[in-house]
C-alpha positions as CSV (number, residue, x, y, z in Angstrom):
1,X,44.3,35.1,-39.0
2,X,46.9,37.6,-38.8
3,X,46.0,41.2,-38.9
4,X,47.4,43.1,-42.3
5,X,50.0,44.9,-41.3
6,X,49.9,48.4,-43.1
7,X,47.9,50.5,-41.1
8,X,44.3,52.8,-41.3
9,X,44.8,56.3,-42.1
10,X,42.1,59.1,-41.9
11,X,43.6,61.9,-43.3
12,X,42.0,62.9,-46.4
13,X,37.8,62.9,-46.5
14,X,35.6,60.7,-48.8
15,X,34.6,63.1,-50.4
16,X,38.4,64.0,-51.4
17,X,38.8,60.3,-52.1
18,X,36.2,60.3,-54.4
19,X,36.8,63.2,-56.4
20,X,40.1,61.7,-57.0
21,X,39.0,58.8,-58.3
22,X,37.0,59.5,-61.3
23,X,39.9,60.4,-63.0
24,X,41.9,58.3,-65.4
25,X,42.6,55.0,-66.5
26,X,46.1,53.5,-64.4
27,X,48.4,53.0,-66.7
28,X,46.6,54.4,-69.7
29,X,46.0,57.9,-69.0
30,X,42.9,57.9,-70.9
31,X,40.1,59.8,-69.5
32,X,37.2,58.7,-67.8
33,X,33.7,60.4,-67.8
34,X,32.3,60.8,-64.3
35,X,29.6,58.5,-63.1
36,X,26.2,59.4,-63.2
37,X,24.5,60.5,-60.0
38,X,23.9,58.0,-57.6
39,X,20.2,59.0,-56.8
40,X,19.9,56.6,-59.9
41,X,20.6,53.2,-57.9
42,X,17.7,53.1,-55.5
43,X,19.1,50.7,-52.7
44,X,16.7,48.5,-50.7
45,X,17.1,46.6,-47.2
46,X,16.5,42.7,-48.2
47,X,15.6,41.1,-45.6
48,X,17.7,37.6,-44.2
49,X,15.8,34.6,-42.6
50,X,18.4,34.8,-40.0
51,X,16.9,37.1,-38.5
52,X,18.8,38.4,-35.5
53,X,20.6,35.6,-35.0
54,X,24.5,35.9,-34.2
55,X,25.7,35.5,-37.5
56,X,28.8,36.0,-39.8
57,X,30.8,34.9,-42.4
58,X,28.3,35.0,-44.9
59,X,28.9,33.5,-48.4
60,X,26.1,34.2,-51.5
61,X,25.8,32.5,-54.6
62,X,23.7,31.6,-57.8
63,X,22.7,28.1,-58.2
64,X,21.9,26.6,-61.6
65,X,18.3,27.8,-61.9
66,X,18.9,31.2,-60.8
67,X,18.1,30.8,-57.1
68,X,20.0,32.5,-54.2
69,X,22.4,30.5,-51.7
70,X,23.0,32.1,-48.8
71,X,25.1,30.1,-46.1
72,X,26.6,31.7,-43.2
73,X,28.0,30.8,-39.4
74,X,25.9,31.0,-35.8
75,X,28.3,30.8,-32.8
76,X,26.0,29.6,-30.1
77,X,29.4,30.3,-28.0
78,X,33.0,30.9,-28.4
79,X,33.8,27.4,-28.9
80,X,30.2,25.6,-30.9
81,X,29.9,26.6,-34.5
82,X,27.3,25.6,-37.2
83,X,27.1,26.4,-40.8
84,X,23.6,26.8,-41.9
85,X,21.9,27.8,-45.0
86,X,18.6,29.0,-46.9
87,X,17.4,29.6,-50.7
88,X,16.0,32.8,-52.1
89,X,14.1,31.7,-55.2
90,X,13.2,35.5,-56.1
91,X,9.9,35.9,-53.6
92,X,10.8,34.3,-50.6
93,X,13.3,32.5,-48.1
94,X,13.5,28.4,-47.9
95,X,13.5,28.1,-43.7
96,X,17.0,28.0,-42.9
97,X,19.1,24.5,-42.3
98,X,22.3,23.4,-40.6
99,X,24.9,21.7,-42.8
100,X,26.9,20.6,-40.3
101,X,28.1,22.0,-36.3
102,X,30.9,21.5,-34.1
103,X,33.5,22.2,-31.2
104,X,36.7,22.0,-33.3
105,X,35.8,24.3,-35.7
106,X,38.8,26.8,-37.3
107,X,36.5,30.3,-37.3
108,X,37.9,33.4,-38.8
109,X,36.6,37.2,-40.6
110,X,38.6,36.7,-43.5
111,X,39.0,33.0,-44.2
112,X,35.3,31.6,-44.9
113,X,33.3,28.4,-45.4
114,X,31.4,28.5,-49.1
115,X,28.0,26.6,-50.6
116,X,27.8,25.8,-54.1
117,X,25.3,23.6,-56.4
118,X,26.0,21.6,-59.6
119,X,23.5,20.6,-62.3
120,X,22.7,17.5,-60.8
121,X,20.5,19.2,-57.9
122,X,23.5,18.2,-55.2
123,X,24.7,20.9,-52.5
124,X,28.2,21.2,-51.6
125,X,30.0,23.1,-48.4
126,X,33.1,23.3,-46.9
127,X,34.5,24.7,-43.8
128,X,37.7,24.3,-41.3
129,X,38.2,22.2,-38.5
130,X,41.2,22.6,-36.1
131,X,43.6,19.4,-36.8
132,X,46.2,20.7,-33.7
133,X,46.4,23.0,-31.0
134,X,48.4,25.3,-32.8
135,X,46.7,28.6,-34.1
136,X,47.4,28.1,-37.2
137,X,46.6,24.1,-37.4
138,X,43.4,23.3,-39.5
139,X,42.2,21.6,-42.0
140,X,39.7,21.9,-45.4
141,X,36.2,19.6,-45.1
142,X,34.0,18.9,-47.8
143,X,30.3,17.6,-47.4
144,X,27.8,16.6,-50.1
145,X,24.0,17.0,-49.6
146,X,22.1,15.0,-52.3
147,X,18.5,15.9,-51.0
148,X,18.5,19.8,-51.2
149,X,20.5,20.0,-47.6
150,X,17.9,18.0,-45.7
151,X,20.6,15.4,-44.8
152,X,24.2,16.0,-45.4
153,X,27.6,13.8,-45.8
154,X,30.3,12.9,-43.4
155,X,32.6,15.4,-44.0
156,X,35.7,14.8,-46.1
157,X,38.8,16.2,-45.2
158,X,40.1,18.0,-48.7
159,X,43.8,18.1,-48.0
160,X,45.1,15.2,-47.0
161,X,48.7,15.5,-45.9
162,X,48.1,15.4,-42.2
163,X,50.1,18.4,-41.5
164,X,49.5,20.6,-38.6
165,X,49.6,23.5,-40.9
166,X,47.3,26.4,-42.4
167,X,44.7,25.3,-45.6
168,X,42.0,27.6,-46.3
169,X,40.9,30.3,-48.1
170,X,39.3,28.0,-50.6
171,X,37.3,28.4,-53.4
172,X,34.3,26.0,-54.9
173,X,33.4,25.9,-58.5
174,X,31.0,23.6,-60.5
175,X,33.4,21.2,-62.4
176,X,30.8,19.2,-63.9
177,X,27.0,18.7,-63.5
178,X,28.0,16.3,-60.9
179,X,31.4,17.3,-59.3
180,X,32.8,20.5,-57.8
181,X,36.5,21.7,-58.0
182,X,38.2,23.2,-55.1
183,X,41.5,25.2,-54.8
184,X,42.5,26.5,-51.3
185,X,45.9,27.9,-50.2
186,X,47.9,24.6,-48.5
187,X,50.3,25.2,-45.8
188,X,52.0,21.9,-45.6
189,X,55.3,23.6,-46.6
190,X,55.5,25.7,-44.0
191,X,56.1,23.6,-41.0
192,X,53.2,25.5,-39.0
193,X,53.1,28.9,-37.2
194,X,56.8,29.6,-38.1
195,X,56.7,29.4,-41.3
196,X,59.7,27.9,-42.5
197,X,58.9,27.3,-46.4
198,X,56.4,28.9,-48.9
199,X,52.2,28.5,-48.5
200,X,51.1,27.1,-52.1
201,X,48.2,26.9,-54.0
202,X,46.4,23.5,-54.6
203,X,43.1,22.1,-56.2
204,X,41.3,18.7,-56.7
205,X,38.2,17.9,-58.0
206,X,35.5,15.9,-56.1
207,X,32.8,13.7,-57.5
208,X,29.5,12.5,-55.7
209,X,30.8,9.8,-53.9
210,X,33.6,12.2,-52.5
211,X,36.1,10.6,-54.4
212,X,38.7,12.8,-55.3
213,X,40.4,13.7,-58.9
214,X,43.2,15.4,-60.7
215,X,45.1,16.8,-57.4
216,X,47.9,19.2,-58.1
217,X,50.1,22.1,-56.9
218,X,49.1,25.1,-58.8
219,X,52.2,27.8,-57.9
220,X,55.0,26.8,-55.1
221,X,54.6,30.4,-53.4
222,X,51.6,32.6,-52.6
223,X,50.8,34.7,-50.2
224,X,49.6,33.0,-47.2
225,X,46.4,34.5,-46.4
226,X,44.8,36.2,-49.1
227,X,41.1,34.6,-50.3
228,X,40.9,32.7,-54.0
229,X,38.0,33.0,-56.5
230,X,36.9,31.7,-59.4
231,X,35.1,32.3,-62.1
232,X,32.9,30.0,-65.3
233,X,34.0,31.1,-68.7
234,X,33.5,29.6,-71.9
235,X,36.7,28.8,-72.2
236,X,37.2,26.9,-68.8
237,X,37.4,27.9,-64.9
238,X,39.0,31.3,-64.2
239,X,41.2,31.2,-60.9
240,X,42.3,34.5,-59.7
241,X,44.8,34.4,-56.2
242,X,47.8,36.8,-54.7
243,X,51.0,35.7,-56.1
244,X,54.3,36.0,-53.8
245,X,57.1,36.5,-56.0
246,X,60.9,37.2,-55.0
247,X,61.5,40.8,-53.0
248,X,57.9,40.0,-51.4
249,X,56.3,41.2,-54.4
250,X,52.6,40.3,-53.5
251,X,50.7,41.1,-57.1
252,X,47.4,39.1,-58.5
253,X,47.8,36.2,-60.9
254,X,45.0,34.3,-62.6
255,X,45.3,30.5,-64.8
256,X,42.7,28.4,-66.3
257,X,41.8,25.0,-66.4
258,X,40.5,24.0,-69.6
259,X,40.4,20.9,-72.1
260,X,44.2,20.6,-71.9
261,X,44.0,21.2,-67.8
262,X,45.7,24.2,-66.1
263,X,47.9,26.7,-67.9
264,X,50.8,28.9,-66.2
265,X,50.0,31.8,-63.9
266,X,50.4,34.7,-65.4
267,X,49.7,38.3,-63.9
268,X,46.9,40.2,-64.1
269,X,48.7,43.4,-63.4
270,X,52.3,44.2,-62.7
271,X,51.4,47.0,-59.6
272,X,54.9,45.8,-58.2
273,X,53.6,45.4,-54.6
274,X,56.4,45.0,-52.4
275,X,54.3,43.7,-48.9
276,X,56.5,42.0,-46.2
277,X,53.1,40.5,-44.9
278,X,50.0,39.0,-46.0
279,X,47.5,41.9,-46.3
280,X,44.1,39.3,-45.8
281,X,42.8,41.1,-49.1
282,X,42.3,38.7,-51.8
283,X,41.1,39.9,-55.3
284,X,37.6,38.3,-57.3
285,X,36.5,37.3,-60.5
286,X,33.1,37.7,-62.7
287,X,33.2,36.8,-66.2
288,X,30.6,36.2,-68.7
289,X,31.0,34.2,-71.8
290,X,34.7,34.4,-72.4
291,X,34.8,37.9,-71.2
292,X,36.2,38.5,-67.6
293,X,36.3,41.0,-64.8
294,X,39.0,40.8,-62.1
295,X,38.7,43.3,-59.1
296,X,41.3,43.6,-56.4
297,X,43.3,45.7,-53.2
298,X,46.8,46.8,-53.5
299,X,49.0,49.4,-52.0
300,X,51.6,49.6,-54.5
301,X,53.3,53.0,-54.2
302,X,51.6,53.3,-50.3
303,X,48.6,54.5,-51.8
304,X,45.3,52.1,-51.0
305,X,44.1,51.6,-54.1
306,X,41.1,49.1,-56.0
307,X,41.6,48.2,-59.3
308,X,39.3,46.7,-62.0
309,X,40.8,44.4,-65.4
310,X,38.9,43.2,-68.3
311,X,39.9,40.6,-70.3
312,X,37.9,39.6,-73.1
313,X,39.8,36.1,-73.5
314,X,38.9,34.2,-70.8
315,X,42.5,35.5,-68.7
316,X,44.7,35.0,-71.9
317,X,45.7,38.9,-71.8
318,X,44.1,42.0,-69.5
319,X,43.5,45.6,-70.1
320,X,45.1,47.9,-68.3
321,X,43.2,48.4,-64.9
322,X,41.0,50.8,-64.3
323,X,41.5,52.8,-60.6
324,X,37.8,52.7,-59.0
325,X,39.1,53.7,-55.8
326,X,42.2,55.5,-54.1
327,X,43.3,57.0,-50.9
328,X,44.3,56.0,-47.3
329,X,40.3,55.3,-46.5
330,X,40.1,52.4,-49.3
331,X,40.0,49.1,-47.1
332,X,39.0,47.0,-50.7
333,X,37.9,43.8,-49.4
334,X,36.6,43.1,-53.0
335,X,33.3,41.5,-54.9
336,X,32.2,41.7,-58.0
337,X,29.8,40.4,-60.2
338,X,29.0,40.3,-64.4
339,X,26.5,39.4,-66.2
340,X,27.4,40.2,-69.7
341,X,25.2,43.3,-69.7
342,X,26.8,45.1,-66.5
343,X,30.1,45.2,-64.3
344,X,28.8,45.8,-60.7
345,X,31.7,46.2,-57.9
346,X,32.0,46.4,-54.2
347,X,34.1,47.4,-52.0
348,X,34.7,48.6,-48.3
349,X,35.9,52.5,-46.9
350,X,37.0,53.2,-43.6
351,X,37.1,56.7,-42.6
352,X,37.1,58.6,-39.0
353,X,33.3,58.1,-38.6
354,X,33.4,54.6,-39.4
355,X,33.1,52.0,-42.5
356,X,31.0,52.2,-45.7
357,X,30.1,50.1,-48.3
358,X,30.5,51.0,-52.0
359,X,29.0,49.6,-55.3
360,X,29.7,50.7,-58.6
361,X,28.2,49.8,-61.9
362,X,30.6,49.9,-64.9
363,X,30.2,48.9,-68.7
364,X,31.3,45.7,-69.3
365,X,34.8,46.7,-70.9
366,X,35.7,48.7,-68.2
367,X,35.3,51.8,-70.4
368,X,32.8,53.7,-68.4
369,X,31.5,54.1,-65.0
370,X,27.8,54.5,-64.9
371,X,26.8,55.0,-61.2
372,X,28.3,54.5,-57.8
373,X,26.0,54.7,-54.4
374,X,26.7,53.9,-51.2
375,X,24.7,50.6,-50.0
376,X,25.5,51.3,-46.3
377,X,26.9,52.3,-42.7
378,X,28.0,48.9,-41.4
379,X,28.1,49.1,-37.7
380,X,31.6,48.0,-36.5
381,X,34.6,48.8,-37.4
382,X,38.2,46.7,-38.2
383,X,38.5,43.1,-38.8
384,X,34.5,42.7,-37.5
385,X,32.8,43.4,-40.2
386,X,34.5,40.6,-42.5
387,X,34.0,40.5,-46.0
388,X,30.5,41.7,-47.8
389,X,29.2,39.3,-50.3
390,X,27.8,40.5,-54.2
391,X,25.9,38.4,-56.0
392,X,23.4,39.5,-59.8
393,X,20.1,37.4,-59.6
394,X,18.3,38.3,-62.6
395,X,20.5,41.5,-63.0
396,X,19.5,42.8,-59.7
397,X,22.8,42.9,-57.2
398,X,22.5,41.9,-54.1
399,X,24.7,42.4,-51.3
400,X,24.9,40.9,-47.9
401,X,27.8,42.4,-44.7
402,X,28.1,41.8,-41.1
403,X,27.8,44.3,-38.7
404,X,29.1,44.6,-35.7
405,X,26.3,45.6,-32.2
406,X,27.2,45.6,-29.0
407,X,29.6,43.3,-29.5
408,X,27.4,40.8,-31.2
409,X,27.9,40.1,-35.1
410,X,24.4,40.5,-37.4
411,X,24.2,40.0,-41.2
412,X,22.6,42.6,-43.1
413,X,21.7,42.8,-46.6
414,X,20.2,45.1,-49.4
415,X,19.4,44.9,-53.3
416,X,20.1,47.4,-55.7
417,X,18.1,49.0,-59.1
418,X,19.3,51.0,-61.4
419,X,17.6,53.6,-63.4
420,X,18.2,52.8,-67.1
C-alpha cells in the first residue's frame, strides 16, 4: 500500500514524550493524575505455535466461549501465501491449520486478512486476491469453515463489482449466531491506481450458505487506506473508519447498525486534520455494554498524536478525547480492548534506536490512567513491523507484533498482569 506521507522525526526523547503526555485532557483542560508505576504490569513472553515460521499479519480475537483466535500469513516465497490459524483455550495451543493458500494473493503490512467465530461454532476468514495486474487491483474473499477449520469453503468473492480497483481494509463482526457482517473500504469509484473518484465504505452481511444480505454504501468518501473496526454494543455494531471530508480533512467517524439498520456518520472528534494522503493509520473500537472506547492517530496541528473517546451510548455522543500520547516519535498504529472493568491501549513509538510498543491501562470513562509499561523492542523498523494485535481473555491482555530479523518477518507475543 502506499507509504504515509508525513515523515519520522527523532528529535525529542521518549522520555520527553512521555512526560508530556500525562498532562491534560484535549479539549478539556482538566487535569489528569499520573499513571502509577509501570513495575505494576508484569509483562510476560506468550509463546505462538508458529514457532519460527515466517510469519506476519497477525490478527487476534475472542471467540464466543472465551477462547483465543489467532490467524496469521506464512510466505513460503514471494509469490505463495497461506492463511493459517490456531486456538488458545487458556492452557494450550490447538496445532495450527491452513484456511486457504495461493499465488494470486494481494499481501500487505497494513491491509490484513481477519478470523472470526459466531454462536453457531462456524469459522469465518477473509483475505485479498489480486483480480488485475495492476498494484492496486484486488479483491475481498470470504470462506466458511463449519467443522472448527478442518475443512474450509470455496472462497466467495465479497465485492462483487468486477472492478480492477482497491477493496480491503475490512472488518468482520458476528451479525447473528449464524452470519458475519463485513464492511471494507471499496475502490470501485476510483477507476484504479489513478484515482479518479472517491474510495467508499461498504458492508453486507453473509449467512452460512454464503449468501449475501442487506449490501449498501455506508459514506461516498473515505480515506483510501486507513483500517475499519468494529465493535458489539448493546445497542448494535459499532463501526469506527477515517472519514475524507472537503479540504482533505481526514478525521474519524463512527455509525451503528441497529434494529432500524445504519444511522448517519457522525464524528468522533473534530481534530480538523487536513492530510493530502492516506496516512495507513486507521483508528479501533472496544466497547462493553453500551459503553464504548474509540482509540486513534492523528497529526492535527503537525504534532503525532493518539487519542482516546468514551462514549457511554453506544456512539450517540463522545467525550472529549483524552491525549495518551504526543510528539514526533508517536507512530499510533492503534488497538484497544474493554472489558467493562478496564480500558487497555496500544500503540507503537519510533525513536532513533528503534520502535517500542506501548500499553496503557485506563478507567473505563477515560478519567484516569492507571499504568503504562512498555511490552517490547520489536526488531525492525518502518512499514515491517505491521500492526500489533490486543486482545482481553479473561481480563488478561494479550498482545501479539511482528518483528523484523534478518530480513525475515517473526511474530512475537506477550501477556500482561496488573497489580491491583
Amino acid at each position: 500500500m502506499r507509504p504515509p506521507v508525513h515523515s519520522l522525526l527523532v528529535a525529542s526523547t521518549l522520555a520527553l514524550a512521555l512526560a508530556a503526555c500525562g498532562g491534560e485532557r484535549a479539549a478539556s483542560g482538566t487535569p489528569q493524575a499520573q499513571p502509577q508505576p509501570a513495575s505494576l504490569l508484569r509483562v510476560s513472553p506468550w509463546p505462538l505455535p508458529t514457532a519460527d515460521t515466517r510469519a506476519a499479519q497477525p490478527d487476534l480475537v475472542v471467540a464466543p466461549d472465551g477462547a483465543l483466535l489467532l490467524s496469521w500469513i506464512e510466505s513460503r516465497d514471494k509469490t505463495h501465501h497461506a492463511l493459517r490459524f490456531a486456538r488458545f483455550d487458556g492452557a494450550r495451543w490447538s496445532a495450527p491449520r491452513t484456511i486457504a493458500e495461493g499465488g494470486d494473493w494481494f499481501v500487505n503490512w497494513a491491509d490484513t486478512p481477519h478470523i472470526a467465530a459466531t454462536a453457531d461454532g462456524a469459522l469465518w476468514a477473509h483475505w485479498l486476491r489480486k483480480s488485475a495486474a495492476a498494484t492496486y487491483a484486488y479483491d475481498v474473499v470470504l470462506a466458511r469453515s463449519a467443522d472448527g477449520g478442518a475443512s474450509w469453503s470455496a472462497p466467495l468473492r465479497v465485492n462483487d463489482d468486477g472492478t480492477p480497483t482497491e477493496h480491503g481494509f475490512v472488518t468482520m463482526w458476528a451479525a447473528a449466531p449464524d452470519r458475519v457482517g463485513l464492511a471494507w473500504l471499496d475502490g470501485r469509484h476510483t477507476g484504479g491506481d489513478g484515482h479518479a473518484g472517491a474510495m467508499t465504505l461498504r458492508t453486507a452481511q453473509f449467512d452460512g450458505a454464503l449468501a449475501r444480505h442487506d449490501e449498501r454504501e455506508l459514506d461516498a468518501s473515505t480515506c483510501d487506506c486507513c483500517q475499519t473496526d468494529t465493535a458489539p454494543t448493546a445497542r448494535g455494531t459499532l463501526l469506527v473508519y477515517r472519514d475524507r471530508a472537503e479540504g482533505e480533512i481526514r478525521d474519524i467517524f463512527a455509525m451503528r447498525h441497529g434494529a432500524q439498520g445504519w444511522n448517519a456518520p457522525r464524528p468522533v472528534h473534530a481534530d480538523r486534520w487536513m492530510m493530502p494522503a492516506c496516512p495507513v493509520n486507521g483508528p479501533a473500537v472496544a466497547a462493553h455494554a453500551a459503553h464504548a472506547v474509540v482509540a486513534w492517530y492523528t497529526a492535527a496541528g503537525g504534532v503525532p498524536t493518539v487519542k482516546l473517546a468514551h462514549s457511554p451510548d453506544a456512539g450517540e455522543r463522545f467525550a472529549a478525547p483524552r491525549v495518551l500520547d504526543h510528539g514526533p516519535e508517536v507512530q499510533g498504529r492503534v488497538d484497544v480492548a474493554f472489558d467493562g472493568r478496564d480500558v487497555w491501549a496500544l500503540w507503537l513509538r519510533e525513536a532513533a534506536d528503534g520502535q517500542s510498543l506501548w500499553l496503557a491501562r485506563l478507567t473505563p470513562d477515560l478519567s484516569r490512567e492507571l499504568q503504562r509499561v512498555e511490552v517490547a523492542r520489536p526488531q525492525g523498523r518502518g512499514r515491517g513491523t505491521g500492526f500489533a494485535q490486543l486482545a482481553l481473555r479473561e481480563g488478561t491482555p494479550h498482545v501479539v507484533w511482528t518483528e523484523v530479523v534478518d530480513g525475515t518477518p517473526r511474530l512475537r507475543a506477550a501477556t500482561v498482569h496488573a497489580a491491583r
